[in-house]
VODRENMI-928430 format. One record per residue (C-alpha): x, y, z; residue in one letter. Coordinates in steps of 0.001 Angstrom, whole numbers. Last residue first. Layout:
REM residues N
- x	y	z	residuo
- X	Y	Z	A
...
//
This chain:
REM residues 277
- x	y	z	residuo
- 13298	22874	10148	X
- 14249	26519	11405	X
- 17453	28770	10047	X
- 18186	31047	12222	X
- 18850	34222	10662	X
- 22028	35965	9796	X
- 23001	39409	11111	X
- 24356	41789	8421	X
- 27918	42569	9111	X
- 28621	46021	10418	X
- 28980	45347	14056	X
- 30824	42326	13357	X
- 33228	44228	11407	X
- 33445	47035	13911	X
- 34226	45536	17219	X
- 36547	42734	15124	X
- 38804	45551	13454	X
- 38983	47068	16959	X
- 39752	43681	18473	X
- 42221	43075	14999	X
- 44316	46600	15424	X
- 44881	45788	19357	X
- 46431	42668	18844	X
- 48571	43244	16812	X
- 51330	39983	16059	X
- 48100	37502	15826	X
- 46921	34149	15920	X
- 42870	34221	15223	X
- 40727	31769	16861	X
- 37229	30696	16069	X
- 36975	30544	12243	X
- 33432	30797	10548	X
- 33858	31293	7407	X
- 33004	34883	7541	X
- 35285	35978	10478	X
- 38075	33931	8798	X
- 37741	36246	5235	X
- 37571	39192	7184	X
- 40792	38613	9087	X
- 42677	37789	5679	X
- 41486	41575	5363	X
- 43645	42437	8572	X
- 46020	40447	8125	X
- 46078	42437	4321	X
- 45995	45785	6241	X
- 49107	44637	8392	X
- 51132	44072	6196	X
- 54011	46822	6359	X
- 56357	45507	8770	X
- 56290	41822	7266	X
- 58283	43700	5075	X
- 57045	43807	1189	X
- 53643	44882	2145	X
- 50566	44185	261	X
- 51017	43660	-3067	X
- 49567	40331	-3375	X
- 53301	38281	-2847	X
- 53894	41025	74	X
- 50794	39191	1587	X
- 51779	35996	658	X
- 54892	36231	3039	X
- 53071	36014	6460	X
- 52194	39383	8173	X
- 49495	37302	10721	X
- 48316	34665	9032	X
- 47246	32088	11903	X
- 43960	30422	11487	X
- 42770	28335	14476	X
- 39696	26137	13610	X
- 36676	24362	15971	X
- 37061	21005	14482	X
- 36201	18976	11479	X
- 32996	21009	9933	X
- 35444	24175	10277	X
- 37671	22801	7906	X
- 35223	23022	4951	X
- 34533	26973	5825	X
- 38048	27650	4916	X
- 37467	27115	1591	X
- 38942	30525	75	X
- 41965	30518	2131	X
- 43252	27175	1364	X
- 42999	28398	-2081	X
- 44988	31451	-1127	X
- 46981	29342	146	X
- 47692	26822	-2447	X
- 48124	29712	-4779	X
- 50668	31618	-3051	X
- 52830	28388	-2325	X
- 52215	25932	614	X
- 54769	23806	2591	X
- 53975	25851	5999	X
- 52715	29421	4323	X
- 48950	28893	5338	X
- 48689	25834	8267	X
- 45170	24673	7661	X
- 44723	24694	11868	X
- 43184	22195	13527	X
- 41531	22396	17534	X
- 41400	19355	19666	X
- 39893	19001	23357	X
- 39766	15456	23079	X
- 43085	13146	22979	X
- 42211	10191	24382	X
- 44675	7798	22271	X
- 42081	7077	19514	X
- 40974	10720	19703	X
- 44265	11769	18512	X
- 44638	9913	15301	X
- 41095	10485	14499	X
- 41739	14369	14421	X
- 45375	13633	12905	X
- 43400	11650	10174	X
- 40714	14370	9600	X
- 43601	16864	9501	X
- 45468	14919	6881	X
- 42149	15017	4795	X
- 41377	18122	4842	X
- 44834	19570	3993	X
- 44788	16473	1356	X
- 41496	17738	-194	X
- 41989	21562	-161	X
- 45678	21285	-1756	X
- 44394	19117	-4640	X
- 47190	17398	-6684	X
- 49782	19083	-4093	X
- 53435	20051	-4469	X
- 55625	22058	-2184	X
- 58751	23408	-4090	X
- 61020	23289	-1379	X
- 58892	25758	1085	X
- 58802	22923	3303	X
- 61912	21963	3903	X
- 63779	23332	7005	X
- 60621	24036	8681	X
- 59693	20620	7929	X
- 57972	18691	5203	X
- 54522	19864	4515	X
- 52553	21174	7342	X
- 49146	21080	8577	X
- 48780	22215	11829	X
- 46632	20216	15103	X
- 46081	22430	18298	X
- 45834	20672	21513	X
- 43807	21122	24387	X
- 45432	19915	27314	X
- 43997	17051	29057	X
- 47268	16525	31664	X
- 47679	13141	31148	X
- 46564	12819	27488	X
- 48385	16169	26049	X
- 51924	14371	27235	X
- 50538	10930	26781	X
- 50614	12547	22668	X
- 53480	14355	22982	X
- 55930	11332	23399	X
- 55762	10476	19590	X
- 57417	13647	18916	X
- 57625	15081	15531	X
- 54346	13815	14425	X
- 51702	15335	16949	X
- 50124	17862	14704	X
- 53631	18776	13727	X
- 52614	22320	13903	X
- 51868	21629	17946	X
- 50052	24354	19376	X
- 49805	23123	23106	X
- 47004	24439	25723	X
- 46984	25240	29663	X
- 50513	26748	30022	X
- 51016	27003	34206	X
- 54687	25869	34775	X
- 53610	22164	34539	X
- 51925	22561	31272	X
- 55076	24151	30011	X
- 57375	21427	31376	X
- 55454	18603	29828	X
- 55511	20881	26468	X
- 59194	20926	26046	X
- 59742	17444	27409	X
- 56982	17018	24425	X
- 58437	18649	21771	X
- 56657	20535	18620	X
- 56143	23400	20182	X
- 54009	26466	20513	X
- 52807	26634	24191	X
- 49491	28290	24575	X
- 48496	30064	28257	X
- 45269	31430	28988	X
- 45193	34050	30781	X
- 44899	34406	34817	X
- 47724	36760	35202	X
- 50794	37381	37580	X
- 52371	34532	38950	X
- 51247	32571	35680	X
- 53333	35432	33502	X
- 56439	34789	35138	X
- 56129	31133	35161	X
- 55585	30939	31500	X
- 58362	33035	30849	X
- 60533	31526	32762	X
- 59530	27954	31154	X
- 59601	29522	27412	X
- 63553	30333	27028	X
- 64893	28761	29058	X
- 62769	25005	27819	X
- 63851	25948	24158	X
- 67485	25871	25045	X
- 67570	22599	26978	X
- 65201	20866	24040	X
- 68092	21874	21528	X
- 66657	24279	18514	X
- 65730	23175	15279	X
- 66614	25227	12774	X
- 64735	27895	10506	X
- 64458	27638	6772	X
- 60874	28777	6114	X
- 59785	30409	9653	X
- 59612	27922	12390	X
- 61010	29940	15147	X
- 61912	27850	18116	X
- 60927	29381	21865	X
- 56973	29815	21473	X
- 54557	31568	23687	X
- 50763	31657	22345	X
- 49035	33831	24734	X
- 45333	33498	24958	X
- 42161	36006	24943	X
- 44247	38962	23524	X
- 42430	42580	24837	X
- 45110	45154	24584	X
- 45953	45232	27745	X
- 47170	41654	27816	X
- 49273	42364	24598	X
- 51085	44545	26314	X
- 51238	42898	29677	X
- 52732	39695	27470	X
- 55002	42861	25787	X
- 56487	43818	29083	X
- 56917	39865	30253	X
- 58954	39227	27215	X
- 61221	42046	27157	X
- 61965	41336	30423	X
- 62544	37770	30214	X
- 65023	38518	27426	X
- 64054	37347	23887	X
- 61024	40059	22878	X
- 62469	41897	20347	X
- 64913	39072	19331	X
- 62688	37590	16218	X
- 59586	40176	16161	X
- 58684	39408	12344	X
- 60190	36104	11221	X
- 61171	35049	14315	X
- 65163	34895	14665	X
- 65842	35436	18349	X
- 63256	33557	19954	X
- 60939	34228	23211	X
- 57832	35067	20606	X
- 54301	36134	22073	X
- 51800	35572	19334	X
- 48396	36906	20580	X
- 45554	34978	20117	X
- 42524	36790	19716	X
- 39449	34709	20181	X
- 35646	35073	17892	X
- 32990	35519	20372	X
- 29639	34235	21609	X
- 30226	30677	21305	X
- 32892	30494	24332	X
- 35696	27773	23877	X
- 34991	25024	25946	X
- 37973	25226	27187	X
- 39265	28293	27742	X
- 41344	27897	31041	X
- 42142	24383	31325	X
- 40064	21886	33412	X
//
C-alpha cells in the first residue's frame, strides 16, 4: 500500500517541490548536490509538507530532456537518503519509466508524470506492478514546445476532456489510484489559465486534483512579481482559489507560508452545511 493513499478527507495536502536539477525555474542548482538536497527535504519536512515531490529534469518552457543515466543520479540518492531517514511520502516527477521503476524501488511511493503516461509507453506496467498512485498533467506539446503559441477553441473543454481520456486510459490497464492535474503554464497562455483557474471545480468531479502554481510566470503577467522571487502573495491567492474549489493537493516552493495561510483561511471561511435529501 503506498503511504497516502487514500488520501485523508479531513485536510487539504502540501506538496513540497524538492528539485535535484540545475536549471529549475525558481530553485534550479540550489538544491543539486545530495547535501543540499537532503538539508532542504528536512526543511521542508519541518515545515509541515505531507509529500515530497523530487524531480531530476526541469520542465520549465524551453528546457531539455535529460539522459535516463543522469536523471536516475540525481533522484535515486536522494530518494534513498531521505527513505533511511523519514516516513514521508515520496513523489517522483518524471516522465520515464526506468526512471520511475528505480524510484519506486528506492522507497518513492507515487509518480507525477506531466506526460500523463504519453512519453513512455513503459510507465504504465511500471505504475501497474507496483500500484503507485499516479498523477495525470495536461500539457500541450513538450517542454520544448509548448509555450509556441498554444491554441485552444475551448481550453476548459479539451483540458477536461484529455484528462477524462487519460483517466479511462489508465484504468483500462489497472491503473487506480489516479490523481489529474489541469497543468497551468504547460502549453497555456495567461488567459487559458486563468480560465483554467476559474473552473477548477469541473476537474474535481474526475479525480481527486493536484494544482501546482507555485511562482509560475502568470503571476508577474498580473502584476505580481516579476521574479519568481517575488510571487509569493499571488501563490498564495491562487491558493485561495484551490481551497474553494475543492482541490486536494497543493505543489509548492514554501511550504511554511501556505500551512499558515491554510490554518487561517480555513479557520476564517464560513463552514458549509450538509446538504440533506
Amino acid at each position: 500500500m503506498a503511504r497516502l493513499w487514500p488520501l485523508p478527507e479531513d485536510r487539504i495536502l502540501l506538496m513540497g517541490i524538492l528539485n535535484v536539477t540545475p536549471d529549475s525555474f525558481y530553485d534550479g542548482g540550489q538544491h543539486a548536490r545530495l547535501d543540499q538536497a537532503l538539508h532542504h527535504a528536512e526543511q521542508l519536512i519541518r515545515e509541515g509538507a505531507d509529500i515530497l515531490d523530487i524531480g531530476g529534469e526541469s520542465t520549465r518552457p524551453g528546457a531539455q530532456e535529460v539522459p535516463v543515466p543522469e536523471e536516475l543520479d540525481r533522484v535515486i540518492p536522494v530518494i534513498e537518503a531521505l527513505r533511511r531517514h523519514f516516513d514521508i511520502p515520496i513523489s517522483v516527477d518524471t516522465r520515464k519509466a526506468p526512471v520511475a521503476q528505480e524510484a519506486l524501488r528506492a522507497g518513492a511511493d507515487w509518480i507525477n508524470d506531466i506526460s500523463a503516461l504519453r512519453h513512455d509507453p513503459d510507465m504504465v506496467r511500471v505504475a501497474r506492478e507496483y500500484g503507485a498512485p499516479v498523477v495525470l498533467m495536461h500539457m500541450q506539446g513538450t517542454p520544448q514546445t509548448m509555450q509556441q503559441n498554444p491554441t485552444y477553441k475551448d481550453v476548459v473543454q479539451e483540458v477536461y476532456a484529455f484528462l477524462e481520456e487519460r483517466i479511462r486510459f489508465a484504468e483500462s490497464h489497472g491503473i487506480h489510484r489516479l490523481l489529474v492535474d489541469p497543468g497551468i503554464g504547460f502549453g497555456k497562455t495567461l488567459e487559458h489559465n486563468l480560465a483554467l483557474l476559474h473552473n477548477l471545480s469541473r476537474f474535481t468531479e474526475l479525480a481527486p486534483v493536484l494544482l501546482g502554481v507555485s511562482r509560475k510566470s502568470m503571476f508577474g503577467h498580473l502584476g505580481a512579481g516579476e521574479t519568481p522571487g517575488e510571487r509569493l502573495e499571488g501563490t498564495l491567492a491562487a491558493a485561495a482559489v484551490a481551497v474553494d474549489a475543492g482541490v486536494r493537493i497543493l505543489r509548492v516552493h514554501d511550504v511554511a507560508a501556505h500551512r499558515k495561510f491554510l490554518t487561517v483561511y480555513q479557520a476564517l471561511r464560513p463552514k458549509r452545511e450538509a446538504t440533506h435529501p
